[in-house]
BAFIFI-561210 format. One line per 5 residues: number of its first residue (from 1); their letters; for each residue x, y, z of N, C-alpha, C. Coordinates in nm, 4 decimals, padded with zeros to 6 digits. Atoms other than C-alpha are relative to their C-alpha. Layout:
<rs>
NUM> a> X:Y:Z:X:Y:Z:X:Y:Z; ...
</rs>
This chain:
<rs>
1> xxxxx> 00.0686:-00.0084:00.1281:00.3028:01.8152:01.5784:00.0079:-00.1354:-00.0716; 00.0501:00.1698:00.0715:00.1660:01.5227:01.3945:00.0877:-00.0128:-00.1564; -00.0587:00.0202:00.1313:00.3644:01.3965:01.0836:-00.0288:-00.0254:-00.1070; 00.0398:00.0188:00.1198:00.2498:01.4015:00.7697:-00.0117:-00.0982:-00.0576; -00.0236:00.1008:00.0681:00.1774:01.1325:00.5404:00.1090:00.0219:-00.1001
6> xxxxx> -00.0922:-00.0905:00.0893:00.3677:01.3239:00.2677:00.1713:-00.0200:00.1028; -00.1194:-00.0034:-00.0454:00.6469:01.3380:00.5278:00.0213:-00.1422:00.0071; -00.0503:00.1258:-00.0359:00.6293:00.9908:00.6613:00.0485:-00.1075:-00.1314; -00.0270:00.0828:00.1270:00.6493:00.8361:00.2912:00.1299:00.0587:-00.0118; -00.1829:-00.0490:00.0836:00.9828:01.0273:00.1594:00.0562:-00.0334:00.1386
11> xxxxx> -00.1305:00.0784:-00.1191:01.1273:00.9421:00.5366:-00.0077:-00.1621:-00.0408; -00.0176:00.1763:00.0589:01.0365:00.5357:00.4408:00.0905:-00.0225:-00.1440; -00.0851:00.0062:00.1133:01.1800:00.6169:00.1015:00.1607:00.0162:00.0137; -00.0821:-00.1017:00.0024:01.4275:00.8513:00.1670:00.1207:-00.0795:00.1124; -00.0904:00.0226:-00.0996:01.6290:00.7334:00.4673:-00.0185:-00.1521:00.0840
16> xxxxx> 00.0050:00.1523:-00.0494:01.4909:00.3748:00.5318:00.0038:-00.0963:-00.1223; 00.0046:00.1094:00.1669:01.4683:00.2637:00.1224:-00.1004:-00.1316:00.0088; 00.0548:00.1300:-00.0118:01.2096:00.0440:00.2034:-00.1243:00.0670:-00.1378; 00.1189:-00.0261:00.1140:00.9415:-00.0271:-00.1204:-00.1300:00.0623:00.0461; 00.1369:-00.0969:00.0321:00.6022:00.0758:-00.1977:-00.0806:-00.0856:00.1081
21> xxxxx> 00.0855:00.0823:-00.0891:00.4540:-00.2123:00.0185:-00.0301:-00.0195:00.0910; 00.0031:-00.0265:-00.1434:00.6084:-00.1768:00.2854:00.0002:00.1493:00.0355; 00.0406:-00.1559:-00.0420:00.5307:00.1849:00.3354:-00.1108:-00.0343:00.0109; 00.1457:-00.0185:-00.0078:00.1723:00.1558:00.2643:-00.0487:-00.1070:00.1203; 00.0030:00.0878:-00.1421:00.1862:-00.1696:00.5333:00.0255:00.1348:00.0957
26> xxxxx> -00.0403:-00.0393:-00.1133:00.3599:00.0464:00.7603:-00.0886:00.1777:00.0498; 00.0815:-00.1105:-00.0349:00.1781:00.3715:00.7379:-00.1594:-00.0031:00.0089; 00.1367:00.0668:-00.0798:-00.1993:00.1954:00.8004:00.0228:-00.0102:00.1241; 00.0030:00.0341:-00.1360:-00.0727:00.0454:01.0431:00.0417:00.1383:00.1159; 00.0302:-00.1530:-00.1041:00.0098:00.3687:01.2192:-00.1271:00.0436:00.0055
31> xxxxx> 00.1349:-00.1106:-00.0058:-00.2838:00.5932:01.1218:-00.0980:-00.1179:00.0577; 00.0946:00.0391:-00.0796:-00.4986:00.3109:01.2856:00.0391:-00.1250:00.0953; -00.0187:00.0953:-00.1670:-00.2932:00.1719:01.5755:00.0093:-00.1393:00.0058; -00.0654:00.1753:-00.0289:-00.1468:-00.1833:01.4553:00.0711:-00.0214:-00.0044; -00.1342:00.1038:-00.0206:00.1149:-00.3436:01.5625:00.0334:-00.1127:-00.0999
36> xxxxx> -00.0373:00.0324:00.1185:00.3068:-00.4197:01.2724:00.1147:-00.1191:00.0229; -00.0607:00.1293:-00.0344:00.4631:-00.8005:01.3098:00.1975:00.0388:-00.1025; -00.1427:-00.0099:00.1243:00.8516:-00.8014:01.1378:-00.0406:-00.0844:-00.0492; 00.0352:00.1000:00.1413:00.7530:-01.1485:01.0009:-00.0950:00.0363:-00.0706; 00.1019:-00.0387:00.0726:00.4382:-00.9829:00.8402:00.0915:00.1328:-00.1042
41> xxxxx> -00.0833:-00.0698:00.1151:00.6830:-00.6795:00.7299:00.1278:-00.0471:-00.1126; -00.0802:00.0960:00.0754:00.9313:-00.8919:00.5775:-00.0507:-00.0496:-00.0763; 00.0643:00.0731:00.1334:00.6813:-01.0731:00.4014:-00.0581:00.1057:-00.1702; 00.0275:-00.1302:00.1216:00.6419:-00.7503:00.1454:00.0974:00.0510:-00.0326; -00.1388:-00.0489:00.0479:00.9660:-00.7232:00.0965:00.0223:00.0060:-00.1481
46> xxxxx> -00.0104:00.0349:00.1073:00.9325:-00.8512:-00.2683:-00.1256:00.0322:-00.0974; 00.0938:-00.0172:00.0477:00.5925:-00.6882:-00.3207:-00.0270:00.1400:-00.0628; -00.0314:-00.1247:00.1259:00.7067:-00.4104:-00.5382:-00.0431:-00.0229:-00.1315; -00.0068:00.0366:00.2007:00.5239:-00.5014:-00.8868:00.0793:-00.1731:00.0391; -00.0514:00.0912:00.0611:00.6374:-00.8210:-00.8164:00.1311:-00.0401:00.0264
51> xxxxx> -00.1598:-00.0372:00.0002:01.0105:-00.7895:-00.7130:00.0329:00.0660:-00.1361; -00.0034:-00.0644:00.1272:01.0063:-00.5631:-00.9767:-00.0176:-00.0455:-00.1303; 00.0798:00.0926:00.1087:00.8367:-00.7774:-01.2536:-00.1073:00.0869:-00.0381; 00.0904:-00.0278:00.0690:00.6042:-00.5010:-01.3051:-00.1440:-00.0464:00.0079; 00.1228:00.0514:-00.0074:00.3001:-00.6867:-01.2214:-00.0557:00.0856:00.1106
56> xxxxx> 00.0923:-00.0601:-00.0961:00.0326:-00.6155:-00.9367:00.0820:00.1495:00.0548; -00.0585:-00.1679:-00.0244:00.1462:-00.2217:-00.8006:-00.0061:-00.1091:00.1718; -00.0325:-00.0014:-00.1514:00.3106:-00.2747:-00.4208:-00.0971:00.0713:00.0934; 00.0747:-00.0526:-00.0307:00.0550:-00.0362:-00.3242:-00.1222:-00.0444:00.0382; 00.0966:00.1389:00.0007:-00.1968:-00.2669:-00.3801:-00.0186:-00.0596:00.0871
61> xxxxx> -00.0519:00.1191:-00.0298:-00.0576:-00.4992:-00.2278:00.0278:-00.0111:00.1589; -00.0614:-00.0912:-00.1547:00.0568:-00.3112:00.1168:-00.1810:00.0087:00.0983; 00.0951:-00.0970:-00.0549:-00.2953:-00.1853:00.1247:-00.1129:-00.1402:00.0269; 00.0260:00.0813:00.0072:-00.4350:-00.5364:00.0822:00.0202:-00.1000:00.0939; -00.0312:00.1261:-00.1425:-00.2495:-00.7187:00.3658:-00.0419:00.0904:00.1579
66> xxxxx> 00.0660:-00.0778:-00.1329:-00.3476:-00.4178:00.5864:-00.1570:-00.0372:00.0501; 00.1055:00.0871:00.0310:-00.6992:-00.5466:00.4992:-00.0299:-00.1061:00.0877; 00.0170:00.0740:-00.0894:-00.6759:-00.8397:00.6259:00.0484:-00.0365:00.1532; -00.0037:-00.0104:-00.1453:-00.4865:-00.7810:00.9427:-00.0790:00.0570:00.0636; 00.1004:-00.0691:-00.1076:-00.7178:-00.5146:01.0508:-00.1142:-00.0515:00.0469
71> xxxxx> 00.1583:00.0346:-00.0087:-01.0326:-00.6668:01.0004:-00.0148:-00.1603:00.0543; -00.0332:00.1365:-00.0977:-00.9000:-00.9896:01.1107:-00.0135:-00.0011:00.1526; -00.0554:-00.0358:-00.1223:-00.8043:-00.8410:01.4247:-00.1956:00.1064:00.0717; 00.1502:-00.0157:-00.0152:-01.1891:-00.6983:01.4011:-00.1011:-00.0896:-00.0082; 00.1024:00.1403:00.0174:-01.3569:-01.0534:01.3984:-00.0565:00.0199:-00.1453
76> xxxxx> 00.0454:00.0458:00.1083:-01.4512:-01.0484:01.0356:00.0226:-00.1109:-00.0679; -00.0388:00.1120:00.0797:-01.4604:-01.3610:00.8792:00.0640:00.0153:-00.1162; -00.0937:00.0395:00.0564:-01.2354:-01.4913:00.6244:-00.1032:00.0794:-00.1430; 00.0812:-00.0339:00.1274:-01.5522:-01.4402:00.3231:00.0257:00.1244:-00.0010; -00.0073:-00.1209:00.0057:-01.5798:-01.0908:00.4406:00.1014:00.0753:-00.0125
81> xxxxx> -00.1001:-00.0550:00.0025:-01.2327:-00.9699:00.4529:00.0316:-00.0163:-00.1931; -00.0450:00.0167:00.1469:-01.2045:-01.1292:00.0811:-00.0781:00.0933:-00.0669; 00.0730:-00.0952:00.0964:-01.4932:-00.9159:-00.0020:00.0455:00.1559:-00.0264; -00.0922:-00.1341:00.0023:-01.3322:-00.6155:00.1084:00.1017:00.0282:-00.0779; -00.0845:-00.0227:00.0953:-01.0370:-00.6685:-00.0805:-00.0935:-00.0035:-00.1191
86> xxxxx> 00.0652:00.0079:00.1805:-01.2516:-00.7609:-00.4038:-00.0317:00.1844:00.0292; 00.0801:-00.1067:00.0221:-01.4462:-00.4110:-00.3437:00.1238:00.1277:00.0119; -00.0959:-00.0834:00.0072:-01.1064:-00.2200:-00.2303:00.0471:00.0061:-00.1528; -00.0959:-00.0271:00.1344:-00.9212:-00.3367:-00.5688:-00.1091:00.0225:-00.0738; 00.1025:-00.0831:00.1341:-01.2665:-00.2095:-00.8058:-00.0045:00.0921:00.0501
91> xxxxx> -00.0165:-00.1633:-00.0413:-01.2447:00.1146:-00.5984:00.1154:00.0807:-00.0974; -00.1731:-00.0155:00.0535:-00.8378:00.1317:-00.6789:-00.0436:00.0463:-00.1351; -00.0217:-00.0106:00.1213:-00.8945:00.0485:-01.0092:-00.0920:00.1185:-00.1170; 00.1393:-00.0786:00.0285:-01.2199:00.2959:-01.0745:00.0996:00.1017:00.0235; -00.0898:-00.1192:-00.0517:-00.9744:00.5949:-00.9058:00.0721:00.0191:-00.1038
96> xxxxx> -00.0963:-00.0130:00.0351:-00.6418:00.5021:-01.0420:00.0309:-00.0857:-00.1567; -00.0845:00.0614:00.1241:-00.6676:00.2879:-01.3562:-00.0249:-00.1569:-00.0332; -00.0795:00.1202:-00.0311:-00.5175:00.0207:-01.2888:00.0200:-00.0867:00.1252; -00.1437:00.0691:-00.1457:-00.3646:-00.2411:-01.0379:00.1284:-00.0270:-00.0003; -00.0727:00.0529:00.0255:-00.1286:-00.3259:-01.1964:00.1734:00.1398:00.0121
101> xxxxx> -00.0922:-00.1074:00.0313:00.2356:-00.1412:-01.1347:00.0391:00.0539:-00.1162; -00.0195:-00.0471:00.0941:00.3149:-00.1175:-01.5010:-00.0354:00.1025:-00.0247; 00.0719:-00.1043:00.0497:00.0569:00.0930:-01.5727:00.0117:00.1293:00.0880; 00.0157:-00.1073:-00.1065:00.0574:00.3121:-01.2303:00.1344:00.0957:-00.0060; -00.0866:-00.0473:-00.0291:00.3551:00.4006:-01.2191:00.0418:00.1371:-00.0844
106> xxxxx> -00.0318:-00.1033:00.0242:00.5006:00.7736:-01.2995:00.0487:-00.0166:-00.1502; -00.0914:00.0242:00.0522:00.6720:00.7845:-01.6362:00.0584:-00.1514:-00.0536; -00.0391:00.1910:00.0251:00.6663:00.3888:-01.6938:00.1437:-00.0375:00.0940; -00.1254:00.0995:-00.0363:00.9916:00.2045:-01.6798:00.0920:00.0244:-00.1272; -00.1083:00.0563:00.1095:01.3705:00.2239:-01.8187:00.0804:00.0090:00.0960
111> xxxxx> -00.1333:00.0592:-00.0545:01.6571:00.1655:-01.7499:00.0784:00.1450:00.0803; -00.0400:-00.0875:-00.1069:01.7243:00.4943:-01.6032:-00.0862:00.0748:00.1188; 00.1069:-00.0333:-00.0479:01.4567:00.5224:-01.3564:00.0462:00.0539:00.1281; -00.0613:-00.0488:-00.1251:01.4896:00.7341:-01.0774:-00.0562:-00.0745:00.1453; 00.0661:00.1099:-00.1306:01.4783:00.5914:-00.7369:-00.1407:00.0638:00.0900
116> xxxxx> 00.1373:-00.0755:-00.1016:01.1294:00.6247:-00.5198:-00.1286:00.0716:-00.0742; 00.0521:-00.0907:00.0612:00.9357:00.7449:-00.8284:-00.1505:-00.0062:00.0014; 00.1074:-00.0659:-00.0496:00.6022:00.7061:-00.6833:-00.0282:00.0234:00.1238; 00.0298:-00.0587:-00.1323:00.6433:00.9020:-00.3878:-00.1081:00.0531:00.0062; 00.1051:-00.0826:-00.0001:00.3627:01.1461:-00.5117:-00.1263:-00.0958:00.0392
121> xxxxx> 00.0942:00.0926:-00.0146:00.1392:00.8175:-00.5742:-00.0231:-00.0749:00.0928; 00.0021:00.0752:-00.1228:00.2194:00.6446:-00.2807:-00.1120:00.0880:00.1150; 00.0662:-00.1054:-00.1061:00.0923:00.9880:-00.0503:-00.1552:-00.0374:-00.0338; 00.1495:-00.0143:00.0508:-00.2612:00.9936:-00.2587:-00.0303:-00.1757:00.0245; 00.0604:00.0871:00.0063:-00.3165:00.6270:-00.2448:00.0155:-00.1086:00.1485
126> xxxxx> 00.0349:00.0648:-00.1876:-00.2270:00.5523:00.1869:-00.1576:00.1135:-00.0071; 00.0659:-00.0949:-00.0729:-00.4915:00.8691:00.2005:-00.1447:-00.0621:-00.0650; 00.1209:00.0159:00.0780:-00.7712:00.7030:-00.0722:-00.0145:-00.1729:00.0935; 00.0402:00.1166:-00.0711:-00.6699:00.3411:00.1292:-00.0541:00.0197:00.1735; 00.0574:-00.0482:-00.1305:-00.7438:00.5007:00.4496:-00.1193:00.0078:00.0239
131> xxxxx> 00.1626:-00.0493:00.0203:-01.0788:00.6735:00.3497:-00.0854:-00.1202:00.0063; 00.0342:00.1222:00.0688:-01.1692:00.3304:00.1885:-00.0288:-00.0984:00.1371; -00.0007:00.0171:-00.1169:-01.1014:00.1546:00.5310:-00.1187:00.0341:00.1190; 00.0899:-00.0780:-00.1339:-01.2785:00.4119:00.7657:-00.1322:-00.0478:-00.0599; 00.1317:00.0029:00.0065:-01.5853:00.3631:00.5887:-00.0668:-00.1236:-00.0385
136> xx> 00.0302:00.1013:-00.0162:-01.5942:-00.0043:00.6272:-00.0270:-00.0260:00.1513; 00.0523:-00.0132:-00.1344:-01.5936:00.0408:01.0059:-00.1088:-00.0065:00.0169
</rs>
Protein backbone atom coordinates (compact mmCIF):
# COMPACT_ATOMS: atom_id res chain seq x y z
CA UNK A 1 0.00 0.00 0.00
CA UNK A 2 1.11 3.34 -1.18
CA UNK A 3 1.92 6.03 1.52
CA UNK A 4 0.24 8.89 1.93
CA UNK A 5 1.28 12.32 1.56
CA UNK A 6 -0.40 13.11 4.92
CA UNK A 7 1.69 10.18 6.20
CA UNK A 8 4.92 10.88 4.49
CA UNK A 9 4.95 14.66 5.85
CA UNK A 10 4.42 13.92 9.81
CA UNK A 11 7.13 10.87 9.15
CA UNK A 12 9.69 13.95 7.65
CA UNK A 13 8.46 15.96 10.59
CA UNK A 14 7.90 13.61 13.08
CA UNK A 15 10.85 11.21 13.15
CA UNK A 16 13.39 12.84 10.68
CA UNK A 17 12.72 16.83 11.97
CA UNK A 18 13.64 17.94 8.79
CA UNK A 19 11.84 21.66 7.72
CA UNK A 20 9.19 22.65 5.45
CA UNK A 21 11.64 22.70 2.43
CA UNK A 22 13.01 19.92 2.68
CA UNK A 23 9.88 17.89 2.81
CA UNK A 24 8.24 19.54 -0.02
CA UNK A 25 11.93 18.93 -2.00
CA UNK A 26 11.76 15.52 -0.90
CA UNK A 27 8.20 14.53 -1.44
CA UNK A 28 8.16 15.88 -5.43
CA UNK A 29 10.82 14.31 -5.84
CA UNK A 30 9.19 11.01 -4.99
CA UNK A 31 5.68 11.44 -6.44
CA UNK A 32 7.60 12.06 -9.79
CA UNK A 33 10.70 9.85 -9.70
CA UNK A 34 13.83 12.26 -8.92
CA UNK A 35 16.71 11.51 -7.61
CA UNK A 36 17.16 13.79 -4.91
CA UNK A 37 21.11 15.00 -4.81
CA UNK A 38 22.26 15.43 -0.74
CA UNK A 39 24.16 18.56 -1.96
CA UNK A 40 20.80 19.86 -3.48
CA UNK A 41 19.04 18.61 -0.05
CA UNK A 42 21.35 20.30 2.14
CA UNK A 43 21.07 23.30 0.27
CA UNK A 44 17.34 23.89 1.96
CA UNK A 45 18.41 23.32 5.02
CA UNK A 46 18.00 27.06 5.97
CA UNK A 47 14.94 27.54 3.76
CA UNK A 48 12.41 27.64 6.47
CA UNK A 49 11.07 31.44 6.18
CA UNK A 50 14.45 32.18 5.94
CA UNK A 51 16.25 30.21 8.76
CA UNK A 52 13.44 31.25 10.52
CA UNK A 53 13.43 35.05 9.68
CA UNK A 54 9.93 34.68 8.70
CA UNK A 55 10.37 35.71 5.22
CA UNK A 56 9.60 33.69 1.89
CA UNK A 57 7.39 30.29 3.37
CA UNK A 58 9.93 27.00 2.95
CA UNK A 59 7.17 25.66 1.02
CA UNK A 60 7.71 27.93 -1.53
CA UNK A 61 10.78 27.49 -1.67
CA UNK A 62 11.00 23.41 -1.67
CA UNK A 63 8.41 23.61 -4.36
CA UNK A 64 10.49 26.10 -6.35
CA UNK A 65 13.83 24.20 -6.52
CA UNK A 66 11.72 21.12 -7.48
CA UNK A 67 10.87 23.39 -10.46
CA UNK A 68 13.82 23.76 -11.64
CA UNK A 69 15.34 20.37 -11.25
CA UNK A 70 12.50 18.73 -12.95
CA UNK A 71 12.14 20.72 -15.85
CA UNK A 72 15.77 21.10 -16.10
CA UNK A 73 16.11 17.52 -16.25
CA UNK A 74 13.12 17.98 -19.03
CA UNK A 75 15.25 20.23 -21.45
CA UNK A 76 13.48 23.44 -20.65
CA UNK A 77 15.43 26.33 -20.92
CA UNK A 78 16.60 28.50 -18.25
CA UNK A 79 13.67 31.54 -19.49
CA UNK A 80 11.11 28.88 -19.25
CA UNK A 81 11.74 27.28 -16.00
CA UNK A 82 11.84 31.07 -14.58
CA UNK A 83 8.49 31.43 -16.08
CA UNK A 84 7.16 28.58 -14.35
CA UNK A 85 8.25 29.65 -11.15
CA UNK A 86 6.88 33.33 -11.82
CA UNK A 87 3.36 31.57 -12.76
CA UNK A 88 3.74 28.80 -9.82
CA UNK A 89 4.32 31.70 -7.09
CA UNK A 90 0.87 33.90 -8.64
CA UNK A 91 -0.93 30.50 -8.45
CA UNK A 92 0.48 30.03 -4.57
CA UNK A 93 -0.28 33.32 -3.84
CA UNK A 94 -4.01 33.45 -5.64
CA UNK A 95 -4.73 29.91 -3.44
CA UNK A 96 -2.96 30.65 -0.27
CA UNK A 97 -2.45 34.39 0.29
CA UNK A 98 0.65 34.79 0.52
CA UNK A 99 4.38 33.65 -0.01
CA UNK A 100 5.57 34.78 2.46
CA UNK A 101 5.94 32.41 5.82
CA UNK A 102 4.79 35.10 8.17
CA UNK A 103 1.64 35.29 6.87
CA UNK A 104 1.09 31.36 5.99
CA UNK A 105 1.75 30.06 8.73
CA UNK A 106 -0.92 28.47 11.38
CA UNK A 107 -1.44 30.75 14.35
CA UNK A 108 1.56 33.23 13.44
CA UNK A 109 4.59 33.21 15.64
CA UNK A 110 5.65 33.28 19.53
CA UNK A 111 7.67 32.27 21.51
CA UNK A 112 5.81 29.23 22.37
CA UNK A 113 5.26 27.74 19.08
CA UNK A 114 4.68 24.29 18.73
CA UNK A 115 7.01 22.24 16.74
CA UNK A 116 5.94 21.18 12.91
CA UNK A 117 2.97 23.61 12.95
CA UNK A 118 2.30 23.47 9.35
CA UNK A 119 1.95 19.94 8.96
CA UNK A 120 -1.76 20.45 7.79
CA UNK A 121 -0.32 23.20 5.24
CA UNK A 122 2.51 21.44 4.15
CA UNK A 123 -0.04 18.14 3.02
CA UNK A 124 -2.44 20.74 0.93
CA UNK A 125 0.36 22.61 -0.63
CA UNK A 126 2.92 19.20 -1.97
CA UNK A 127 -0.82 18.17 -3.40
CA UNK A 128 -1.71 21.98 -5.06
CA UNK A 129 2.43 21.88 -6.09
CA UNK A 130 1.94 18.63 -7.68
CA UNK A 131 -1.35 19.44 -9.62
CA UNK A 132 0.47 22.73 -10.65
CA UNK A 133 3.44 20.62 -12.06
CA UNK A 134 1.38 17.85 -13.88
CA UNK A 135 -0.25 20.34 -15.86
CA UNK A 136 2.85 21.90 -17.14
CA UNK A 137 3.84 18.55 -18.67
Amino acid sequence: MEVTIKERVHELYWKHDINCARTMLTCLCELFHVNLEEQTFNSAIGLHGAGGFRAQCGLVEGALMFIGIYFSQKGKSDFDIASLCYHYANEFTQKYGSLKCYDLRPNGFSENDPPHACEKLTGLTIEFSSEFIKKQI
